[in-house]
N, C-alpha and C positions, 0 to 999 in steps of 0.2 A: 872147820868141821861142820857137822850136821845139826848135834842139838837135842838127838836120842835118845842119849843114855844117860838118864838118870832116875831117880828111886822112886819109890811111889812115898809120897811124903803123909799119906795119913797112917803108914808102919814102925815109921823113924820113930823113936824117943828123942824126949824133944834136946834131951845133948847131942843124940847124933842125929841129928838135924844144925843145932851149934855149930858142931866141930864141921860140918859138911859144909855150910855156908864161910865157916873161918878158912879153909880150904882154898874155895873159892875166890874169898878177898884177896886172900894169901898170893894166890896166883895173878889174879888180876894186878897188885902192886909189881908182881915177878915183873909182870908182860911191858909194865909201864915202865920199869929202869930198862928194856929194853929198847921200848921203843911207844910213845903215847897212844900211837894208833892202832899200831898192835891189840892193845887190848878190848878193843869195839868191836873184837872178832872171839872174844874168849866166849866159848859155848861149854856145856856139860860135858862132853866128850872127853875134854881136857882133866875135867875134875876129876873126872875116873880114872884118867891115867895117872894123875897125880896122887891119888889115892891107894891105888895100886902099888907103885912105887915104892910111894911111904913105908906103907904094910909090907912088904918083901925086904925091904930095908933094913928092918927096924928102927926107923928115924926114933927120935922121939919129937915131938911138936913142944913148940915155944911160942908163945903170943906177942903179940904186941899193937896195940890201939892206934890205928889211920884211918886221914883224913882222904877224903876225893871230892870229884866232883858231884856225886852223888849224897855223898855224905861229910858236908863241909864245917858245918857245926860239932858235930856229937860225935863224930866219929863211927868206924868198927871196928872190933876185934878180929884182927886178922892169924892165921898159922907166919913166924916170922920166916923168912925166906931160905930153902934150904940147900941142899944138893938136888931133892925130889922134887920141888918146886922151881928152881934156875932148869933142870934139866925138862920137865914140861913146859916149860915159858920157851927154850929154845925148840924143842918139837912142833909149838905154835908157830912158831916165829919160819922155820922150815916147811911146813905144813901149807899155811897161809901163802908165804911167796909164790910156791909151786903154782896154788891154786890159782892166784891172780893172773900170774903168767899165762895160766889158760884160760882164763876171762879175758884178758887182754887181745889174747887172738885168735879166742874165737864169739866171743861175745859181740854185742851190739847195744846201743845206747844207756841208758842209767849202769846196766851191767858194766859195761867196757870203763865208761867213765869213773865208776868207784872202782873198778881196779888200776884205775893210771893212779887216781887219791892213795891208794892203798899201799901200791907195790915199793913205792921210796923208804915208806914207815916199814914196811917187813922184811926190805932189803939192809935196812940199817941196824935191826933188830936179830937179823943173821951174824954179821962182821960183828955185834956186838959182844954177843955168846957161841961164836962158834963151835960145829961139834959135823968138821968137814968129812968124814964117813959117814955121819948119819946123814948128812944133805948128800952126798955121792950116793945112798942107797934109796937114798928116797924118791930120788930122780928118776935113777933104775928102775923103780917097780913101777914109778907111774905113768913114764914112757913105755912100757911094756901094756899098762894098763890102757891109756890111752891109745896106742897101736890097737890091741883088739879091736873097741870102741869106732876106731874110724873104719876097723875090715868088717864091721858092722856083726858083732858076735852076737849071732838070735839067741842065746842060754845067757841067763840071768848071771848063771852059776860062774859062766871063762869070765869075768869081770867079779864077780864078790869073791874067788879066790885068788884072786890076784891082789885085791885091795886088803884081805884078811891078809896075804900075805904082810904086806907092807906095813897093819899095825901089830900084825904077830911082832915083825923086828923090832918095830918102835918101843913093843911095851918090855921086850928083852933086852933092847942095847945095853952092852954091858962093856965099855972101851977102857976099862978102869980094872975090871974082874973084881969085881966087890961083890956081886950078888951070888955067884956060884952056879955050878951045870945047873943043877935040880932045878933053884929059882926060876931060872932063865928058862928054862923047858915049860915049867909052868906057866909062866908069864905069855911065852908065845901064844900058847894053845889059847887062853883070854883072850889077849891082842888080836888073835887070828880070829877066832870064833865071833868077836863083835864088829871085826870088819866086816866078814862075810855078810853079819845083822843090818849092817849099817848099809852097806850097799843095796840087798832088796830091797829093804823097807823104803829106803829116798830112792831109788827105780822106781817102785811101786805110787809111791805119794806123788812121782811127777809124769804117770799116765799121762793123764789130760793135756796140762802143761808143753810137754815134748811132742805131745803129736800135732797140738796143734799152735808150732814154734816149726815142725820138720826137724826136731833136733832127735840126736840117738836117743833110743829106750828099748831094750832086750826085750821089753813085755809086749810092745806095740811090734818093734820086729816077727816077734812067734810066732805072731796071729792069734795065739790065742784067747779064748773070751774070758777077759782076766776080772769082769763083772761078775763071773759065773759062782755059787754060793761052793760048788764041791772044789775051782780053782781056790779058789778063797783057804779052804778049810785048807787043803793040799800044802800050802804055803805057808798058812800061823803053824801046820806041823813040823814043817822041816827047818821054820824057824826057832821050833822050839826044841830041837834036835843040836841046835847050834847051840845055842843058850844053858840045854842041861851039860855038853861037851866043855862050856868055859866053867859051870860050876862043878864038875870033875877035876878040872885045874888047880880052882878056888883051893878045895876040900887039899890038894895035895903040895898047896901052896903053903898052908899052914899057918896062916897069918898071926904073931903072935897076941896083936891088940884087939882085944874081942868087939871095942865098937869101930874100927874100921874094917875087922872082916864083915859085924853086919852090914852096915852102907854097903858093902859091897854086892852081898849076897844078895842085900835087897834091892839094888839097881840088875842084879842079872834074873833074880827068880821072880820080882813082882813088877818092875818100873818098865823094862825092856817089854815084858807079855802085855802091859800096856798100852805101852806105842806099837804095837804090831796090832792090835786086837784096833783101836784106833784107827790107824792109818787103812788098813786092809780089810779091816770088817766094816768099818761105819764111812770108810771112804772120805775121812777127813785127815785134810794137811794140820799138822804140828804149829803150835802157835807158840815157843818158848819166852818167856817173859826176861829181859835184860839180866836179872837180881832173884834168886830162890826166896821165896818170902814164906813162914810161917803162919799157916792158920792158926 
């Protein structure tokens, strides 16, 4: 994934900042019974889905103190490993492959080469935790996604709906029927609404990048002067049209634990207008740090 979505951490109290990095560990140990390399690709993205999850769930979280390589001494406290956590670690684990697969052939040096590294670990990580409808679907959407892309789609927009499409299903997969119509309805319109985020926003961050690689970008396609301060404004709006649409979701999601519905709200209404107001106003790329760290 990207790397985007996450809170704006000088909002958080500092438990749910705790519980958000327990989350995190949480996940990363998931990724690691899956598969070791696997989790050198775990970004925020995942957090939130796993977040989400939880909260629609009703999980309740359980701890438990691990060691890594990061933290081989002392330890962290991690969330212990759940249904909503095995089921995110396998969406990475699907996710990742896909992507490699298309590094693999369509990339070129350092790129190509960390996906040949890559693709053994996230193919292993698949057979591990299978969940073969969500990888038959996820194929689906990003073969469909990837067709436009080569037919070279000048709108931003036939490519971020297609990709929302794809986390809309991911954040509803429901192959068990545990979460219920309503959830799942919810859950999409979230999934859907920050794909669509995700996709501008890393278009827009790899302007430069793609044009001068000759690689696709909808924004270089348009011709349009995407320097220009009234395109600028045009776009943090319609992206914040997408953003108020997933906290409508939120709100009818009803999440019963009140410090994972804040992280939430606070990744959609303050962390996300962030990285857009970042990327698109000040014209700088995203620099995400390994580990969420506490000031």
């Amino acid at each position: 994934m990207f790397g985007y979505v996450r809170p704006r951490r000088s909002e958080m109290k500092i438990k749910e900042f705790d519980y958000y990095r327990t989350v995190y560990c949480g996940l990363c140990h998931a990724e690691k019974k899956l598969s070791r390399r696997l989790r050198y690709s775990l970004s925020y993205d995942m957090v939130a889905l796993a977040l989400c999850r939880i909260g629609a769930s009703g999980e309740k979280s359980s701890f438990q103190k691990c060691r890594c390589v990061a933290h081989p001494v002392k330890g962290r406290y991690c969330v212990a490993c759940s249904p909503s956590l095995s089921y995110t670690a396998s969406v990475a684990a699907i996710l990742v492959y896909h992507k490699l697969l298309d590094d693999k052939a369509d990339e070129k040096g350092l790129r190509r080469l960390g996906a040949r590294f890559m693709i053994g670990g996230a193919r292993r990580a698949m057979k591990a935790s299978p969940i073969p409808a969500l990888n038959t679907l996820t194929k689906e959407k990003l073969d469909a996604l990837y067709a436009a892309e080569r037919a070279g789609a000048e709108s931003v927009y036939d490519g971020a709906v297609l990709f929302g499409e794809l986390l809309g299903e991911i954040f509803a997969f429901d192959e068990g029927g545990n979460l219920g119509k309503d959830k799942q309805i919810c859950l999409y319109e979230i999934g859907n609404r920050l794909g669509r985020f995700i996709y501008i926003v890393d278009a827009y961050a790899d302007i430069a990048e793609d044009k001068k690689c000759g690689k696709y970008n909808p924004f270089v396609l348009s011709g349009e002067d995407t320097n220009a301060e009234s395109f600028a404004t045009a776009l943090i709006n319609a992206l914040d049209m997408e953003l108020a649409a997933a906290l409508n979701a939120l709100d009818l999601l009803s999440i019963e634990d009140c410090g994972i519905d804040s992280i939430i709200r606070n990744i959609l209404a303050m962390g996300l207008p962030d990285v857009a107001e970042k990327v698109i106003l000040k014209k700088e790329k995203m620099k995400t740090p390994k580990e969420p760290r506490h000031e």
